[in-house]
KEKE-3310 file (N, C-alpha, C; in steps of 0.2 Angstrom, whole numbers, plus 5000, padded with zeros to 4 digits):
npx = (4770:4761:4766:4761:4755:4759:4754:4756:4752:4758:4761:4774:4775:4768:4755:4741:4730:4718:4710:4699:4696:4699:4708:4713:4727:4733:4731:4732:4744:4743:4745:4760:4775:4784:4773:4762:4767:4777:4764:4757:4767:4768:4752:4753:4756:4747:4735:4727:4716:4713:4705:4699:4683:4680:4690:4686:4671:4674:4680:4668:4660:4668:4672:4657:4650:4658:4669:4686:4692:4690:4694:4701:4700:4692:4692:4683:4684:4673:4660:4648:4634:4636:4632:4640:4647:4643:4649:4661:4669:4669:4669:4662:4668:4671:4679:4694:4711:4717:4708:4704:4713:4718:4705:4712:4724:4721:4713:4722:4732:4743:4750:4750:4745:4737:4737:4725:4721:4712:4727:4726:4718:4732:4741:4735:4738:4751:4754:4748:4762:4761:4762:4773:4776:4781:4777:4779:4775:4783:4775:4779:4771:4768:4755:4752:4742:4731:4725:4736:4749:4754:4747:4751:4754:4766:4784:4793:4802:4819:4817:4819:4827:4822:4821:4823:4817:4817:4806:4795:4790:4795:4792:4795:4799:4799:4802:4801:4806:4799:4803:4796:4784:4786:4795:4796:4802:4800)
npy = (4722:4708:4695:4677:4664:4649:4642:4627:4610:4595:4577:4566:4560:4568:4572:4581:4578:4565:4553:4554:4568:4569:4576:4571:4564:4578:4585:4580:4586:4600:4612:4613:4616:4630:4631:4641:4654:4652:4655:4665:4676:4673:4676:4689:4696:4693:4697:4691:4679:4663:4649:4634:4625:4613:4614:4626:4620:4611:4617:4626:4614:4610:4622:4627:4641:4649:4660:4660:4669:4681:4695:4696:4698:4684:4672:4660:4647:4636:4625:4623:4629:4640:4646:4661:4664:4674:4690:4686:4690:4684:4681:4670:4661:4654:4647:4652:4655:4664:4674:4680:4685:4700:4706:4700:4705:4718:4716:4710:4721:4729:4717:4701:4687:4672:4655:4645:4631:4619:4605:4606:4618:4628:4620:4626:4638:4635:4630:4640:4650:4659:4656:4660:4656:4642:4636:4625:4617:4600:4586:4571:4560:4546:4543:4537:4537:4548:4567:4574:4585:4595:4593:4596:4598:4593:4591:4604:4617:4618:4623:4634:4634:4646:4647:4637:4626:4618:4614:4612:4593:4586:4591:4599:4616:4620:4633:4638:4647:4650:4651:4660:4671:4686:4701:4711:4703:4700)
npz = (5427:5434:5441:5438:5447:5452:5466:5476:5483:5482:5481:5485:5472:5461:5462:5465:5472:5478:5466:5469:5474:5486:5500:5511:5512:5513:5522:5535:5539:5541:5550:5548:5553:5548:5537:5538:5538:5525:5517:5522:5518:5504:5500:5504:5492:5484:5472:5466:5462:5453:5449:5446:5441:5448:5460:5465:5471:5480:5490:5493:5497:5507:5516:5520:5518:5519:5512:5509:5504:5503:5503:5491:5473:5465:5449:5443:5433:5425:5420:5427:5436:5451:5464:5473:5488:5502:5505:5494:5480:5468:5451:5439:5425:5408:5397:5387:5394:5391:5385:5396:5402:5402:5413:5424:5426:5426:5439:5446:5448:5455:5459:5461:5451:5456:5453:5457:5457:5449:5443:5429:5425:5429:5419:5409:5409:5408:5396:5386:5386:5399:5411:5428:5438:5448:5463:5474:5487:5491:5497:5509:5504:5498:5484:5475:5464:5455:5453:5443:5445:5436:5423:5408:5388:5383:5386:5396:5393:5401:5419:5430:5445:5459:5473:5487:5502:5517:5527:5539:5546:5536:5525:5508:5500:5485:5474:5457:5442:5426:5411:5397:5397:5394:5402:5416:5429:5448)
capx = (4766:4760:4767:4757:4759:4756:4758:4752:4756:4758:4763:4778:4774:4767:4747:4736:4723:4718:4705:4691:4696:4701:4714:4716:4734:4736:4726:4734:4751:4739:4749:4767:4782:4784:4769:4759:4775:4775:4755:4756:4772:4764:4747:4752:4758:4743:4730:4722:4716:4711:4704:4694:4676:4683:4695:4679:4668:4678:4681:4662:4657:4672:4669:4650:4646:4663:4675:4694:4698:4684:4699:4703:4694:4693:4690:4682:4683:4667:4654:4642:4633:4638:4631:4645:4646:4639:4654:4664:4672:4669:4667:4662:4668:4671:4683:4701:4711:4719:4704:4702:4723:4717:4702:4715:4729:4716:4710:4729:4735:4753:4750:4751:4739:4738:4732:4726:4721:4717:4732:4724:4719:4738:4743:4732:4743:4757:4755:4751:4767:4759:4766:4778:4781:4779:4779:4778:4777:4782:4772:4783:4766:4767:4748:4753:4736:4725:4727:4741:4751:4753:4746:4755:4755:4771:4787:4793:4809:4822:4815:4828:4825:4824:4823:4821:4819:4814:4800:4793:4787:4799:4789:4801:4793:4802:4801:4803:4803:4796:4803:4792:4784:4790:4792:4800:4802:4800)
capy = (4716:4705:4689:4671:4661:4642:4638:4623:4607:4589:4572:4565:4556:4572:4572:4588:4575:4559:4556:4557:4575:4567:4579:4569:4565:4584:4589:4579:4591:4606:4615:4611:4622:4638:4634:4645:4659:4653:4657:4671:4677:4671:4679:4696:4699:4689:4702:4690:4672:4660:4644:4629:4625:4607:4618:4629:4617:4607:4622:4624:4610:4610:4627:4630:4648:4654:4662:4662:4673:4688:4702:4692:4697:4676:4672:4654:4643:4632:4624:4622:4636:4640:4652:4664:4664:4680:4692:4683:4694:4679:4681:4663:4661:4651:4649:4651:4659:4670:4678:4685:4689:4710:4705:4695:4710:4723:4715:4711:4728:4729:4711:4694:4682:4664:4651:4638:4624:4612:4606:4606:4625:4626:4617:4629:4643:4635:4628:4647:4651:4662:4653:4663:4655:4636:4636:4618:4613:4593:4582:4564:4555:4544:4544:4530:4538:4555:4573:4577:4592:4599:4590:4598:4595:4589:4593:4611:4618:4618:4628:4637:4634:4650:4644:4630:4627:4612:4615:4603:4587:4584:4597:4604:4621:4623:4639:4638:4650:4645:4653:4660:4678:4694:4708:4712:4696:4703)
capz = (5425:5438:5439:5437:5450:5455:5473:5475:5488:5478:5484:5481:5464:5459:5462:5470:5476:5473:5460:5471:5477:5491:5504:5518:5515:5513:5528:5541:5538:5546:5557:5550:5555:5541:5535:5540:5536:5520:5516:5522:5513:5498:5500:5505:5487:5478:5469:5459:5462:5448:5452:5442:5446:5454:5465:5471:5472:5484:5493:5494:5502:5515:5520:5520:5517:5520:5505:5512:5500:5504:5500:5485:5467:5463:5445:5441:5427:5425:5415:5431:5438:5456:5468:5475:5496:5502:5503:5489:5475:5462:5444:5435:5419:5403:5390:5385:5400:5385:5384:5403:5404:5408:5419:5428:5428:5430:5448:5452:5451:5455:5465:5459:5450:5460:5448:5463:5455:5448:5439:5421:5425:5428:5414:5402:5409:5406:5388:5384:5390:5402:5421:5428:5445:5451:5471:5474:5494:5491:5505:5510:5504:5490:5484:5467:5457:5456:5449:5442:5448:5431:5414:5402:5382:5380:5390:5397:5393:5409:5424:5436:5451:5461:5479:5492:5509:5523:5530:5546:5545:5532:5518:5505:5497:5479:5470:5449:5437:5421:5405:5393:5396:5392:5407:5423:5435:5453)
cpx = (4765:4763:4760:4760:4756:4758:4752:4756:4756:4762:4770:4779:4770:4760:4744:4731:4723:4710:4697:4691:4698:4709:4716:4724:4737:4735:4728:4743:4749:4743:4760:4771:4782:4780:4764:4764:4776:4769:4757:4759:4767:4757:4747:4754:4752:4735:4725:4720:4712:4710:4700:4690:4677:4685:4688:4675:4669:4677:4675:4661:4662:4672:4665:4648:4652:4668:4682:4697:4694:4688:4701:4699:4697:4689:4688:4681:4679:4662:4647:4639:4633:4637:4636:4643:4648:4646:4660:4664:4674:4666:4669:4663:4668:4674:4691:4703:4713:4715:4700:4710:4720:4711:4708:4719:4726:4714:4716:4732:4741:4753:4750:4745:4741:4732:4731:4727:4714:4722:4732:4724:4725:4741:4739:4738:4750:4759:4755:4756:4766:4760:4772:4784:4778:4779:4775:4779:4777:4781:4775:4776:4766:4758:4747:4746:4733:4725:4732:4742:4751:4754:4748:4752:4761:4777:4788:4801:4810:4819:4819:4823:4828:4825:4821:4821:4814:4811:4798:4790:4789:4795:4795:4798:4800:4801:4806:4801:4803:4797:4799:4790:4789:4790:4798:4798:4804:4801)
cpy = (4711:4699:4682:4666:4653:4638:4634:4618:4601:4582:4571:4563:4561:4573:4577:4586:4568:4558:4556:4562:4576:4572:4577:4569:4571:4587:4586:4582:4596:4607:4617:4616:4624:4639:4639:4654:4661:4656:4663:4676:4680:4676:4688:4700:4695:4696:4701:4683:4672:4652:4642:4629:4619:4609:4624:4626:4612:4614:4624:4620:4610:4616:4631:4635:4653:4654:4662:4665:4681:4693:4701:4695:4688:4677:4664:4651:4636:4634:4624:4629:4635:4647:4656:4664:4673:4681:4692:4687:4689:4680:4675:4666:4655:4653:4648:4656:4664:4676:4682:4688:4696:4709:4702:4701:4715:4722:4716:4718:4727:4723:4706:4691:4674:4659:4642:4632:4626:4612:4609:4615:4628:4626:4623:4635:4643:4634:4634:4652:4659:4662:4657:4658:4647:4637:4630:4618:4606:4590:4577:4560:4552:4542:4537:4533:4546:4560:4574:4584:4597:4595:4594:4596:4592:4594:4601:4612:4617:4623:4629:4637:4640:4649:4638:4631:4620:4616:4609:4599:4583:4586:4600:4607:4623:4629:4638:4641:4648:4652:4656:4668:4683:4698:4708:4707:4700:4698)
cpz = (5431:5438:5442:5439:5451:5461:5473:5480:5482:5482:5482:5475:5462:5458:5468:5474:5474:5467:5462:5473:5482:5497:5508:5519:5517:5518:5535:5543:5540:5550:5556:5552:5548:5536:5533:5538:5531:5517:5516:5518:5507:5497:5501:5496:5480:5478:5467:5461:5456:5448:5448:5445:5450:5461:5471:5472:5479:5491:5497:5499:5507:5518:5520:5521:5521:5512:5510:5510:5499:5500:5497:5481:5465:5456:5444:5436:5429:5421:5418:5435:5447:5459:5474:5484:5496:5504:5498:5485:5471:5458:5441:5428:5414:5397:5391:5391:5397:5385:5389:5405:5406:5411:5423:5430:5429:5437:5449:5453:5451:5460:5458:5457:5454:5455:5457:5461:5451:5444:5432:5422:5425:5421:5404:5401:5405:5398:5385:5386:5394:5412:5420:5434:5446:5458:5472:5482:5493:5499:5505:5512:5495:5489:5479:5460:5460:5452:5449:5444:5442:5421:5408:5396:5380:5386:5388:5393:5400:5411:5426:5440:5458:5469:5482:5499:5513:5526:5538:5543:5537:5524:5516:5501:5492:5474:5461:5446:5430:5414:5399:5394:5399:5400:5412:5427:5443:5457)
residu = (UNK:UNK:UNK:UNK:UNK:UNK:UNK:UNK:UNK:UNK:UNK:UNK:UNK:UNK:UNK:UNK:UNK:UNK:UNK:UNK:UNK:UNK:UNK:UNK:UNK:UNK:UNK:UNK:UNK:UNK:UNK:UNK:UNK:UNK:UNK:UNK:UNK:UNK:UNK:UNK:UNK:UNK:UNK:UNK:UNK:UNK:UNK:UNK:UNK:UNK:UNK:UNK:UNK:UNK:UNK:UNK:UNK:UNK:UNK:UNK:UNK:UNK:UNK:UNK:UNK:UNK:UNK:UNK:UNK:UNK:UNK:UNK:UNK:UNK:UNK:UNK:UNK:UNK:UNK:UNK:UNK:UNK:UNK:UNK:UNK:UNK:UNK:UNK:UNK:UNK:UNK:UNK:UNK:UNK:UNK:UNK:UNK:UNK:UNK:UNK:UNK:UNK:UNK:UNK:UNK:UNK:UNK:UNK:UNK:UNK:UNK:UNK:UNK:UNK:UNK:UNK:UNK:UNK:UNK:UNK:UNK:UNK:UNK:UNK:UNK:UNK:UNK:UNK:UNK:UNK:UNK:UNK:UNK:UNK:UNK:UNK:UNK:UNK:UNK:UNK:UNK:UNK:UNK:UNK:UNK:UNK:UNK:UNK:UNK:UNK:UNK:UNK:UNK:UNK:UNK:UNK:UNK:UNK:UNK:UNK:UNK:UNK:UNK:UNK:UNK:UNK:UNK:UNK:UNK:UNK:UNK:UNK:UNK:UNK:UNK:UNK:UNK:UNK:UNK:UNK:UNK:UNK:UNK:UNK:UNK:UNK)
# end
C-alpha cells in the first residue's frame, strides 16, 4: 500500500504562504545545502501527486507552460476549469478525496502519494485518517498571518517523530508519522 505523504516547507509559526499566495519568503532559501538531496530522496519514491487547484494554479502562472512533475500522474482538486500544460499527466477533479483513494493507488503503484498542498487538501487527508507521512522542512521566517500548514477539525492524536535533521540556512526537515491507517509502513 503506498504510503500518503505531506512534504511540505512552512514558516516558523506554521503558515505554507501568506494569504496572498505569496512565496517570496520561501523562495529566497533556493539553493540551501541538502536541499536539493532532500527532493530528490523524496521524489524518487513518489508515484502519485495530489495537489489543490490554488497549489496548480500558482504553479501555472510561475512556470508558464512547463509541468515539473511531467513523469508524475498529478491529480487536481478544483472547482475551476484549468487547461493541463502540454506533456502534463493531470487529471482535474472534484469531490471527496475518499472517493479517488484507488485512482490515486492505481497511478502510485508500489511508489508514494505526495499530497502537495495546499494545507486544507492536506488536512482533508488527515481528518479521514488517511496521512501517513508529515515531512515538514521548517523555514526561520516568522510570516504572523497566511495559510495554515495543516487546518485540521480538531486536534490530532500524538505524532512520532520519525526523523530529523539541520539542513543550511538554519532549515530543519522533520519527518512525522501520523497514526491512523492500517498496512505496512515502509
Amino acid at each position: 500500500m503506498p504510503r500518503i505523504q505531506y512534504f511540505v516547507a512552512a514558516s516558523l509559526d506554521g503558515f505554507i504562504a501568506t494569504s496572498t499566495d505569496d512565496l517570496d519568503w520561501l523562495l529566497q532559501f533556493d539553493g540551501f545545502e541538502g536541499g536539493a538531496d532532500s527532493y530528490g530522496e523524496f521524489m524518487s519514491g513518489v508515484g502519485c501527486i495530489v495537489m489543490g487547484g490554488e497549489t496548480c494554479a500558482w504553479l501555472m502562472e510561475h512556470e508558464p507552460g512547463r509541468w515539473p512533475y511531467t513523469d508524475t500522474p498529478s491529480y487536481v482538486f478544483t472547482h475551476h476549469e484549468y487547461r493541463a500544460p502540454e506533456g502534463a499527466d493531470i487529471t482535474f477533479v472534484r469531490g471527496d478525496v475518499l472517493e479517488f483513494m484507488a485512482d490515486f493507488e492505481r497511478a502510485a503503484g508500489d511508489r508514494n502519494i505526495w499530497v502537495v498542498g495546499g494545507g486544507n487538501l492536506a488536512a482533508q487527508f488527515a481528518d479521514a485518517g488517511l496521512l501517513d507521512d508529515i515531512i515538514l522542512s521548517v523555514i526561520p521566517v516568522v510570516l504572523g498571518s497566511g495559510k495554515r500548514l495543516l487546518p485540521v477539525k480538531g486536534p490530532t492524536p500524538p505524532l512520532e517523530l520519525a526523523a530529523s535533521r539541520t539542513m543550511g540556512r538554519g532549515i530543519v526537515e522533520l519527518r512525522y508519522l501520523l497514526p491512523g491507517r492500517t498496512g505496512p509502513r515502509s
